[in-house]
N, C-alpha and C positions, 0 to 999 in steps of 0.2 A: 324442036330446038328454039322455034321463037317464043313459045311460052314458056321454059325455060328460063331464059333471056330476060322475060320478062317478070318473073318473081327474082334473079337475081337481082334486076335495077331496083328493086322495090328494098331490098333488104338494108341500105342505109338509110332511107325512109322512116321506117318502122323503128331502127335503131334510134333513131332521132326523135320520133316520138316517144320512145323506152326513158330515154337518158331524160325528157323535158318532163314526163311524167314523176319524176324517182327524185329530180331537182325541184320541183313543186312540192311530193310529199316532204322530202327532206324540210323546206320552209315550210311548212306547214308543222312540222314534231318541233323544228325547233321554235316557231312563235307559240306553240304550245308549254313547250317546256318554260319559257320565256315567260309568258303566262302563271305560269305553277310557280317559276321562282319568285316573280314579283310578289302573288299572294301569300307565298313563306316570308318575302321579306318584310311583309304588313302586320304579321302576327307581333305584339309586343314579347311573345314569348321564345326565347331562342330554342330553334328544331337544328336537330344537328342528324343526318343519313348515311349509314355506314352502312359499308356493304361484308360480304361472307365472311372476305378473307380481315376485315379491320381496317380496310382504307375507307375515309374520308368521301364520299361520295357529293355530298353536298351539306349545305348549312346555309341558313339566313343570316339577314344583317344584324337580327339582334344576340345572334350566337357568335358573329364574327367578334361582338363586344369584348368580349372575355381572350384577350389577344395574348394574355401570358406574361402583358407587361409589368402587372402590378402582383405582389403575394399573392391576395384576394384571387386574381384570376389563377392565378398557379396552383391556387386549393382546390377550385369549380372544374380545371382543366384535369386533374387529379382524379377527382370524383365522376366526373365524365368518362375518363379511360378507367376507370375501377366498374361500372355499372356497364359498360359499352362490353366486356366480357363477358358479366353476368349474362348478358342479354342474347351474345351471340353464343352462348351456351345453351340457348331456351329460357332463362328466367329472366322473368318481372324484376328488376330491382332500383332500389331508389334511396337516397336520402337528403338532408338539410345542412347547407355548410353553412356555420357561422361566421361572417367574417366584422370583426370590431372597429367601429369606426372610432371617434366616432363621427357618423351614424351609424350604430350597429342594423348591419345588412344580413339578410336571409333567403340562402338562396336556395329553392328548391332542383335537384336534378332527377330526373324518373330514364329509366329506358327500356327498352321493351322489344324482344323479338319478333321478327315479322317476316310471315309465311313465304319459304321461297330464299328465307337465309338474310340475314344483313339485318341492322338494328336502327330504331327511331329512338331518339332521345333529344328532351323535352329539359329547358333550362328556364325557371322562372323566378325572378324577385319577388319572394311573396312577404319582401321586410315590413308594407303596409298594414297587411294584413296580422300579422304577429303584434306588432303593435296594437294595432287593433283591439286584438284581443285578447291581450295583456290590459288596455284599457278598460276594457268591459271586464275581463275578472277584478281588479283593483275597486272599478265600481260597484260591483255588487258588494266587494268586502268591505269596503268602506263605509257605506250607505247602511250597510247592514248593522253596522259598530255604532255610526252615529245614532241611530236611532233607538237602537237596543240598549244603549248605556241611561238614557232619559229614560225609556220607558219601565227599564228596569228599575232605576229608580224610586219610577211614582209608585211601583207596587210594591215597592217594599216600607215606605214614607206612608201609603194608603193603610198596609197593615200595621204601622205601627201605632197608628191613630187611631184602629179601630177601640182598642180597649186605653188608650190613653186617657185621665180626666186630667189631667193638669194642663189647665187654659193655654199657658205659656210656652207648655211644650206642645202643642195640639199647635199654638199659632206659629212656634218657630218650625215644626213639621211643614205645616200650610204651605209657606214661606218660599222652602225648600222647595217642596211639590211645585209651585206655580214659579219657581227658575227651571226646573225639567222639562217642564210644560211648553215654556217658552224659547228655551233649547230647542226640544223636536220641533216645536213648529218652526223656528227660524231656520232650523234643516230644509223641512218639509218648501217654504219659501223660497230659500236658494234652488234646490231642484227645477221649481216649476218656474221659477225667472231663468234657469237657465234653458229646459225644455223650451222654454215658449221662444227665446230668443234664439236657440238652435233651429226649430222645426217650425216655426211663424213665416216662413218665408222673409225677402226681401223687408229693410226696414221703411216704414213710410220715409216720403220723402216731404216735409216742410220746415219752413223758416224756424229758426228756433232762436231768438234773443240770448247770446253771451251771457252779457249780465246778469241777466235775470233766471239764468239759467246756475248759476254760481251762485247767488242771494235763494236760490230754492233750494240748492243742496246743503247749501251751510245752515241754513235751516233747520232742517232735515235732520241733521247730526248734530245742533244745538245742546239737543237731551242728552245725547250719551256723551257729549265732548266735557260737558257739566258735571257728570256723574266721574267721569277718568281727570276731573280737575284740570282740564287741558283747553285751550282757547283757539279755535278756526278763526284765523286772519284772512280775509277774503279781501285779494289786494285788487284795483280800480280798475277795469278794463281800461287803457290806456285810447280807446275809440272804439266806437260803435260795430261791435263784429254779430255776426251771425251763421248760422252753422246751419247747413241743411242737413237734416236727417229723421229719426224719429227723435221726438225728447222723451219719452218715458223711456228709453234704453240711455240714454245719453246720461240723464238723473240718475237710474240704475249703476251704471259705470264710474261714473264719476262718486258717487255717496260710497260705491265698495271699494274703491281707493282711499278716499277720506276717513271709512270708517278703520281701515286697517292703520292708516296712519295715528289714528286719536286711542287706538287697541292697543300698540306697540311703541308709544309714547311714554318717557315716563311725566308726573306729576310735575305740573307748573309748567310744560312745556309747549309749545306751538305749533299748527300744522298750518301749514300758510297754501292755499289755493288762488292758482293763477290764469289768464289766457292771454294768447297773442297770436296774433295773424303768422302766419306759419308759412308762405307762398299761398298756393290755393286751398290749403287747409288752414284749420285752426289747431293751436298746439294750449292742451287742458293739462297743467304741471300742478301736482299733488307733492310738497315737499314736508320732507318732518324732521326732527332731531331726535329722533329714539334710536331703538337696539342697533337699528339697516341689519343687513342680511349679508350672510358669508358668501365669498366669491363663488364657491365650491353649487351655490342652489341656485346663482343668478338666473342659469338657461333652462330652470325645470318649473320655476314659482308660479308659472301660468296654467300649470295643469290641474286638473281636478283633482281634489283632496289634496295636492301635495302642502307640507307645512313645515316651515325652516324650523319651525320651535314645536313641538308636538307637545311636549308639556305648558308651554306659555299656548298654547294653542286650545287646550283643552280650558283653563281659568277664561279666556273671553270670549269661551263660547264660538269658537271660528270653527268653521266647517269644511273651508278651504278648496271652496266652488265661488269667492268674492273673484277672485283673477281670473277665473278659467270666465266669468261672465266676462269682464274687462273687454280682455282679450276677445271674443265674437263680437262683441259690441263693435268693437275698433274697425272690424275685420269687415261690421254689415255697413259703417261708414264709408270705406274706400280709405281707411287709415290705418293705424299700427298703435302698438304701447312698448315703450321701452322703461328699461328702471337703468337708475344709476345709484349705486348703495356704497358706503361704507359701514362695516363694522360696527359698530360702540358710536358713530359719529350721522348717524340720519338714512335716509331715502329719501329719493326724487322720483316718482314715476309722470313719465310723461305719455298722454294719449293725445292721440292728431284724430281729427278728424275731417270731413269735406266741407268746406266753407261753400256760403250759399254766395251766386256771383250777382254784381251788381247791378 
């Protein structure tokens, strides 16, 4: 009886160790789970975790984005319950929802069956990357036209010279030939000033003289401002500025604005180049009185190849990689380019740059 007795008294004991055991594992699954959701909630990519029957099991924070408030999410929330089917069926399924900005957005959703019942699915903005490579197909066609229309050229100008004897037409052929010439290569040069300034890394960083940074560029486009009958007013620095950065990008930038303005100028007219202390930067204003650009192209004209006028674009030779250089130029200074355009009545582009401190 006394030992008995004495496994009974033990029996709340042992219970007490059961319940402190089962309290322990309990905190232990859930700083676990804790654990798992944090890392779901780290992912850029929203995971959404359904179970057999269709309910919502879990979702991270970048799944909770798409709350249903806006269309946009009503379309992804749509498309979500349309694959979340698929999936708890057994299949793979997935598609791409467009949604129009703008910024036009693309949103990837995937979902996918998982062993034991219940479905993962997988929500990701892949709008970067469409762009992307929409950029990279544009490039290649572009790049491809530019250089094929010159080269094609010279072989047909080279054949026509072969059995030509009249002087004058052999020299007006030549003529021809050596503007095609200078065409693709002024292609072939845009490319690699803009390669080198894309993939060059960081831009040096030294003093670079205002003034005489503006007395270089109007220089610079002396010849061709000559040739388009058009006069570079290069107005006074108003006090002694200076600009830290690299200057062979700075000259680059500045002469592809100038030269677009003395391009789309008409005869007799002026492009008047400016600077002025800007806060901690310096502001490089490029103004003209030619065609300006329609409202409709203001937020694209910095892209590569694009061109407001594709026929006036093709007579001066423009390749329409001057602003897309601009633009990184601005970007490797710690600065920006904006335009301000009317119609029939000029352009103003202005680029900042980091001024060097004192």
């Amino acid at each position: 009886m006394g030992l008995l007795q004495r496994r009974t008294d033990r029996v709340p004991d042992l219970i007490e160790v059961e319940v402190r055991e089962a309290r322990a594992e309990l905190l232990r699954l859930r700083a676990e789970v804790s654990r798992l959701q944090g890392a779901l909630d780290s992912l850029p990519i929203g995971v959404v975790l359904v179970e057999e029957g269709g309910l919502v099991r879990t979702r991270n924070e970048a799944a909770k984005g798409f709350s249903g408030a806006g269309h946009g999410d009503i379309l992804v929330l749509e498309a979500v319950d349309q694959h979340v089917q698929h999936a708890l069926q057994g299949r793979v399924s997935g598609s791409s929802v467009e949604l129009f900005g703008p910024p036009l957005k693309v949103i990837d959703v995937r979902a996918i069956p998982l062993r034991g019942g219940g479905a993962l699915v997988a929500i990701e903005d892949v709008s970067e990357r469409v762009r992307v490579d929409a950029v990279r197909t544009d490039f290649v066609a572009n790049i491809s036209h530019e250089l094929k229309t010159p080269v094609g050229a010279l072989a047909v100008l080279a054949e026509t010279m072969i059995d030509e004897e009249d002087l004058e037409v052999v020299h007006r052929l030549a003529t021809k030939a050596m503007h095609e010439a200078l065409r693709a290569a002024s292609s072939i040069d845009d490319l690699l000033e803009l390669s080198r300034i894309e993939l060059g890394g960081a831009a040096l960083s030294e003093p670079v003289d205002v003034d005489q940074l503006l007395h270089d560029v109007a220089e610079r486009l002396s010849e061709s401002a000559e040739q388009h009958q058009i006069r570079i007013q290069r107005e006074p620095v108003a006090q002694r500025l200076t600009a830290m950065g690299d200057r062979r990008q700075l000259v680059s930038a500045l002469a592809n604005l100038v030269d677009n303005a003395v391009k789309y100028s008409d005869a007799g007219g002026e492009v008047h180049l400016s600077a002025s202390a800007d806060g901690d930067r310096i502001a490089f204003v490029v103004r003209d009185h030619g065609i300006g650009i329609p409202a409709r192209d203001l937020d694209r004209i910095f892209e590569r190849f694009y061109r407001v006028d594709r026929a006036r674009s093709r007579g001066t030779g423009g390749t329409g990689l001057g602003l897309a250089i601009v633009r990184h130029v601005a970007s490797n200074h710690e600065g920006d380019v904006r335009v301000q355009s009317v119609e029939g009545e000029g352009s103003t582009f202005t680029m900042r740059a980091m001024a060097a401190t004192a």
